[in-house]
N, C-alpha and C positions, 0 to 999 in steps of 0.2 A: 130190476135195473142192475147192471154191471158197475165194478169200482174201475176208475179210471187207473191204468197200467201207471206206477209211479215209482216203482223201483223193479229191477233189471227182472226178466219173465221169460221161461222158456214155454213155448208154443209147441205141443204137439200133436202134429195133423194125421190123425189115425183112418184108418178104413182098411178093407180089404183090398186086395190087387184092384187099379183099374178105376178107384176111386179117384184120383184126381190130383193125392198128395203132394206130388213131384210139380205138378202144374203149381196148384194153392200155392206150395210154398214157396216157389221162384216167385211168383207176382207180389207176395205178401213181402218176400224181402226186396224187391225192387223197390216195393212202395216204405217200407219201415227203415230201410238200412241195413235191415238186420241180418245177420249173417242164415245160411240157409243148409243144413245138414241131411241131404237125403238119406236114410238109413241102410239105404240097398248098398252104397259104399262100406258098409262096415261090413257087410258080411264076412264070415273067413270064407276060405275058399271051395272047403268041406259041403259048406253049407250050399253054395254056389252050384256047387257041382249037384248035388242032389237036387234042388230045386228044376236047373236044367234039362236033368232027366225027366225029370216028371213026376216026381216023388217028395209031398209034403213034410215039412220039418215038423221035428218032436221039441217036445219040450226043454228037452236035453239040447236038443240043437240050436232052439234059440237061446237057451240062458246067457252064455258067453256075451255074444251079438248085443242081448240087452244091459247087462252090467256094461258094456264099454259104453253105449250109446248114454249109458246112465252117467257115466266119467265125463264123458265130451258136453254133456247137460250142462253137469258141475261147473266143469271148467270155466266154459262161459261164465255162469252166473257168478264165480267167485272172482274172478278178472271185473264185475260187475257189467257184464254187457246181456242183454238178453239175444234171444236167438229160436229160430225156429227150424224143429225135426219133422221129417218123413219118417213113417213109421205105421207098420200096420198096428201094431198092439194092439192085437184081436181079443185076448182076455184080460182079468181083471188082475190076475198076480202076475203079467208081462208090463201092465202100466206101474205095479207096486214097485217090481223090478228098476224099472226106468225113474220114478219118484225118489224112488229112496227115503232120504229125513227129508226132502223138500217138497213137501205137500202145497204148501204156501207159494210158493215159486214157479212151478209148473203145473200148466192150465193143455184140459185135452180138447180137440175140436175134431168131432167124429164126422166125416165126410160121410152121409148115409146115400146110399142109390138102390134101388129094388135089383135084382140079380139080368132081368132082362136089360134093363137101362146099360149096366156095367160091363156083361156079356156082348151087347152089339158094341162097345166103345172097343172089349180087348180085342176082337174081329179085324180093327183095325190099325191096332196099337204093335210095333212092334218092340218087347223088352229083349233086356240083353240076355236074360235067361227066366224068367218069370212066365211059364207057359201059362195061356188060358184056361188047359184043363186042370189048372189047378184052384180055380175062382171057388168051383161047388167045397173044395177044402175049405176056403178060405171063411165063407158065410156059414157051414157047417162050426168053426172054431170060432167065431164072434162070440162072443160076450158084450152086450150090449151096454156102453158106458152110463153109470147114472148121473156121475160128476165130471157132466163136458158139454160142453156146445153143440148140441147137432145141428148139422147143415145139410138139407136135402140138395145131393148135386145136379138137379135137372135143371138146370140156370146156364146160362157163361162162365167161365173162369172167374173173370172181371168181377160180375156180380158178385159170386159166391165169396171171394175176398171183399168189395165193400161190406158185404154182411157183417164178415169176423170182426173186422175196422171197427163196423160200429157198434157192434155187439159187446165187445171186450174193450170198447173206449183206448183203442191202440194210436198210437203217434210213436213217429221215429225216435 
C-alpha cells in the first residue's frame, strides 16, 4: 500500500518512445492541476537535430537535458507545488541525474508496453522528430526501474491514469 501524496511530489512518467508519456501526463494534469512538463521541450537543439536524423543520443548528449529537467523539478517543488515530467529516463544514473538530493520527492511511474504493442502505435504516431526507427535503441538502453510504479500500457489512457490516481493515493 502506497502513502497518501501530502506534500508537494514530482511525477515522472518514464518509458521509451511511444510509451504513452505525453498522453499520461496531459490527462494526469488535467485531472490533478498539476502543471505538466514534457521533456522533449528541453531538448537543446544539438540533440534535436540528431535524433531527427536518425541517430540515438549518447550519454554525453543527454546529460545537459537531464540536469535542466532536474532544475525545473526543483523549482517546482521548492515554490512547493508538485508537478508532473515526460521523460524517457531509460537508465538508472539518467533517473539519479534527474533525482538529485530529492529521492523523497520524486516518484517514477514506468509506462511498460512489449516492443510490438509500442511499434504498431509509433506506425501511427507522428513526432516532430522522434523517428520510429529509433524504438529498437530505445528498449536496447532501458534499464529497468526497481523503484517506480509499473504500468502495463495495453489499457486506455483514461484507465492507465486512474491506476496511478490510485496507486500513489494522488489528489489535486
Amino acid at each position: 500500500m502506497t502513502t497518501p501524496v501530502s506534500q508537494p511530489v514530482a511525477l515522472v512518467l518514464m518509458g521509451v518512445t511511444g510509451s504513452g508519456k505525453s498522453t499520461i501526463g496531459a490527462i494526469l494534469s488535467d485531472r490533478l492541476g498539476w502543471p505538466f512538463l514534457d521533456g522533449d521541450d528541453f531538448h537543446p537543439a544539438e540533440n534535436v537535430a540528431k535524433m531527427a536524423n536518425g541517430t540515438a543520443l549518447t550519454d554525453e548528449d543527454r546529460r545537459p537535458w537531464l540536469l535542466r529537467l532536474s532544475r525545473e523539478l526543483s523549482s517546482h517543488l521548492d515554490d512547493g507545488h508538485s508537478c508532473l515530467l515526460a521523460c524517457s529516463a531509460l537508465r538508472a544514473n539518467y533517473r539519479s541525474l534527474l533525482v538529485g538530493e530529492r529521492s523523497s520527492e520524486i516518484r517514477f511511474i514506468h509506462l511498460e508496453g512489449s516492443e510490438e504493442l509500442i511499434g504498431s502505435r509509433l506506425q501511427d504516431r507522428v513526432h516532430r522528430y522522434m523517428p520510429a526507427s529509433l524504438l529498437q535503441s530505445q528498449f536496447d538502453t532501458l534499464e529497468k526501474p526497481a523503484e517506480a510504479l509499473t504500468v502495463d500500457i495495453d489499457s486506455p489512457p483514461e484507465k492507465i491514469a486512474d491506476r496511478i490516481v490510485k496507486e500513489l493515493c494522488l489528489h489535486g
